[in-house]
N, C-alpha and C positions, 0 to 999 in steps of 0.2 A: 304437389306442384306440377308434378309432370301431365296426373291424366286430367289436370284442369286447364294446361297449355295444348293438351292432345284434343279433350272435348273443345276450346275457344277455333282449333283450324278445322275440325267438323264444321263448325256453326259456322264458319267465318264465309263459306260460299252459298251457307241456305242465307245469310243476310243481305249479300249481296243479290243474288237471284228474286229478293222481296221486295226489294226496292222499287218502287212506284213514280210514275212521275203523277203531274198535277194538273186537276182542270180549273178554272177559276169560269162561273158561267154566269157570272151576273156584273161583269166589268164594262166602263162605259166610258165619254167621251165628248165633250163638249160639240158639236158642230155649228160653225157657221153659218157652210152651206144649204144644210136642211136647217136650220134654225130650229135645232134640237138637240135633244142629249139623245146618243146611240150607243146601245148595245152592243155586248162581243163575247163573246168567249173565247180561254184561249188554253191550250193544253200545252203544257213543260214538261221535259224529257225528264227521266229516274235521275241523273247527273248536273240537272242546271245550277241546283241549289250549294253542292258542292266542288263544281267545276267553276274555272272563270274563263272559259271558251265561249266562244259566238256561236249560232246552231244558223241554218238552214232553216227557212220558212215553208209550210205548206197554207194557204189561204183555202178555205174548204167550204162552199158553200152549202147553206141548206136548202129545202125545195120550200114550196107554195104551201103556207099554211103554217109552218114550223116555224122557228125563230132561232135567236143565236145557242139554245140548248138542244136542236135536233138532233146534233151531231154526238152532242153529248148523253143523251138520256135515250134514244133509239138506237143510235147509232154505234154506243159505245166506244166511242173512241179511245178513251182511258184503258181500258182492257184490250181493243185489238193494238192500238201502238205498244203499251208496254209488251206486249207479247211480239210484235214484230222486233222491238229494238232488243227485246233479250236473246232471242233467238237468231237477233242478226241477218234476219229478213233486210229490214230496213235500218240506216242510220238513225243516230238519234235526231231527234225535229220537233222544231215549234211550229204548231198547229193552231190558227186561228181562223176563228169561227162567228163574220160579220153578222147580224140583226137587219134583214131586209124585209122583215113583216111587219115595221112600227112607221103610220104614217101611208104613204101610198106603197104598196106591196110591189116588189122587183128590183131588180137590181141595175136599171137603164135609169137616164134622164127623160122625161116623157117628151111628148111630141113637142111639145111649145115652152119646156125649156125651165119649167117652171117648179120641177121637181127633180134635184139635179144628184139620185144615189151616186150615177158611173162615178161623176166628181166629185162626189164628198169620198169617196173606195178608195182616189186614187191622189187626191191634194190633203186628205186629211187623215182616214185611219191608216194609211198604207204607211207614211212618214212618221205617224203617233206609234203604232205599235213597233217600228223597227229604231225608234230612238227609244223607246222607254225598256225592250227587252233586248237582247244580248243577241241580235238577228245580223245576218252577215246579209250588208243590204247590195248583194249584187246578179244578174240576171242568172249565170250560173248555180246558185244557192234559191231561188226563190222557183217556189209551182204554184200551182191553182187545178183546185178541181170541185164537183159540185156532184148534186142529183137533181133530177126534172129541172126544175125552175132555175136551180144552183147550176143547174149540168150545162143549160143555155148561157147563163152569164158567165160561167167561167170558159165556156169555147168562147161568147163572143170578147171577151176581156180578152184573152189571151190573141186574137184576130186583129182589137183593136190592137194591142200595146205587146208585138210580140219580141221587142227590145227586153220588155219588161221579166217576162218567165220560160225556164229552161225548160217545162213540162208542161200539160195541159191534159186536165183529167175527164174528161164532162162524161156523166153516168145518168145513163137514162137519159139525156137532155132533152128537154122541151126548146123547142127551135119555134114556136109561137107559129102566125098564120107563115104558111108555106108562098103563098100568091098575093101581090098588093093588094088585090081584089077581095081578099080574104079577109087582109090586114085594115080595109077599111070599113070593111063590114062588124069585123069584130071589135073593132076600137071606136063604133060610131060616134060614143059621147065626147071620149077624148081628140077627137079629129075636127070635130064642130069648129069652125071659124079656120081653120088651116088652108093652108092654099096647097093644090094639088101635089105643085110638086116639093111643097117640103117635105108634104107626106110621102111622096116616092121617094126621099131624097134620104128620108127615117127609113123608112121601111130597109132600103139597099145599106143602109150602113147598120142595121141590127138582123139584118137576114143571113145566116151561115152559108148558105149558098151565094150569095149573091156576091158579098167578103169574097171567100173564095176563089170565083168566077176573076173578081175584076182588080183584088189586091194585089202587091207583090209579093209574089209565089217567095222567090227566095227568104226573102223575110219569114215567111209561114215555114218556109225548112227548118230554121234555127229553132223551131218549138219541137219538142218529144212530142208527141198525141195519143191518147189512150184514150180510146173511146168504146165505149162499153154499154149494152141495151138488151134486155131479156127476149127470150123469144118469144112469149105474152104480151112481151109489152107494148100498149096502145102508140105507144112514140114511136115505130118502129121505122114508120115511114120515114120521117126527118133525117133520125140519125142512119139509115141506110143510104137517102141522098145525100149525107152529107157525105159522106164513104167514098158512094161513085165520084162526086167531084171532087175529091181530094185524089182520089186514082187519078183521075184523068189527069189533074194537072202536079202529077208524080210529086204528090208531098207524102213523104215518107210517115206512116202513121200505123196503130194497133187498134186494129177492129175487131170486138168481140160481140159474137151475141152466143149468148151461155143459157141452160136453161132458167126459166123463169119470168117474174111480174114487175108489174111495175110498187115495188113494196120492199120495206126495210129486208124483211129477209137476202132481198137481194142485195140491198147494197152494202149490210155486212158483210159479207162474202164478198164484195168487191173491193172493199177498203183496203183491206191486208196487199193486194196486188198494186194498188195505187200509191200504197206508201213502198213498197220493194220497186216500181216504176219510177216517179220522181227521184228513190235515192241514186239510183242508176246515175243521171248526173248529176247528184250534188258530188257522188263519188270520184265523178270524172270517170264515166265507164271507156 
């Protein structure tokens, strides 16, 4: 009896150390707004299933071309969270993972209003998923962070609504046309029939610069910033202007550019930092 109580307290810390949490990547969602059913995925800490605690959210976008399993099947997120949270990198955390490639690709309401993702993110799954999981729905507990396409929506989500999140991740971000003149050039089909200055009117309120430039600063203080871009990488220009203007009008923020490209390799290697970043305050650093 004894060396079968002596082998059970061997075993008893390799069972806990194996404990896994959970991705679930093919969950969905009625919407209104887009007058469709959307996609999510969402990742559960090793301890949801037998805890009855509320976890902290992280919202995590994916980039251009990928869908709500980027994160999951590139990116690995199953394997570097449980590794952060056993090693106590990071807090444990629910991790969800929206579908912005079904229907018109992006994570904005379009020019004329007519494709409305920012508000189906923020009246429909943001409300669905923090009533249906065990999410502690308050600004201190919740982040956002993306790559390229994801990296833009979650700096500018986090610009618009910075009530909203205690951190702000955007990796790699695509910051789209730099100049209205750009912006009209590159969105020719979609700008057809617009009047000028709605189209400036778009442009300044989805441009990171511009936000910046003309919002209030204080407000952008209350967000953490971790902003992060390889030294290969084709974005480089954007997320560097976004940098200097956030210097200049001293919002306190984490600028890295670390070796590398614009490609998963890197932004595995950035994940593990953005979950140890966000936990920072959910901790209350």
């Amino acid at each position: 009896m004894k060396s079968i109580l002596l082998s059970f307290c061997f075993a008893f810390p390799f069972f806990l150390s194996a404990q896994s949490g959970k991705v679930f990547d093919n969950l969905s969602l009625q919407s209104s707004i887009l007058k469709s059913e959307r996609k999510f995925a969402i990742y559960l800490p090793p301890d949801y299933e037998t805890s009855q605690r509320s976890y902290p959210v992280l919202y995590l976008l994916h980039g251009s071309g990928d869908d709500q399993t980027g994160w999951v099947q590139f990116g690995e997120v199953l394997r570097i969270a449980d590794k952060s949270i056993t090693e106590g990198s990071s807090t444990p955390m629910i991790i969800v993972m929206p579908d912005a490639n079904t229907g018109v690709r992006g994570y904005f309401n379009d020019v004329k209003n007519e494709w409305r993702y920012e508000d189906f993110f923020f009246e429909e799954l943001m409300p669905y998923v923090e009533k249906t999981y065990r999410i502690k729905g308050e600004k201190r507990f919740r982040a956002i962070a993306g790559l390229s396409m994801g990296g833009g929506g979650s700096l500018i989500y986090a610009l618009h609504h910075p009530e909203l999140f205690s951190s702000a991740c955007p990796l790699s971000a695509s910051l789209g046309a730099l100049t209205l003149q750009d912006f009209k050039e590159n969105r020719m089909k979609e700008v057809k029939g617009v009047s000028d200055k709605s189209i400036e009117n778009y442009f300044n309120q989805h441009n990171a610069i511009s936000l910046i430039n003309t919002g209030k600063t204080d407000d952008f203080k209350s967000v953490r910033w971790y902003i992060d871009c390889g030294d290969d990488d084709f974005l480089y220009e954007g997320n560097s202007l976004m940098h200097i203007a956030m210097k200049k009008k001293q919002i306190p923020h984490e600028y890295r550019v670390r070796q590398g490209a614009h490609n998963w390799t890197y932004w595995r290697e950035s994940l593990p930092e953005v979950l140890t970043f966000v936990s920072q305050a959910f901790h209350q650093y």
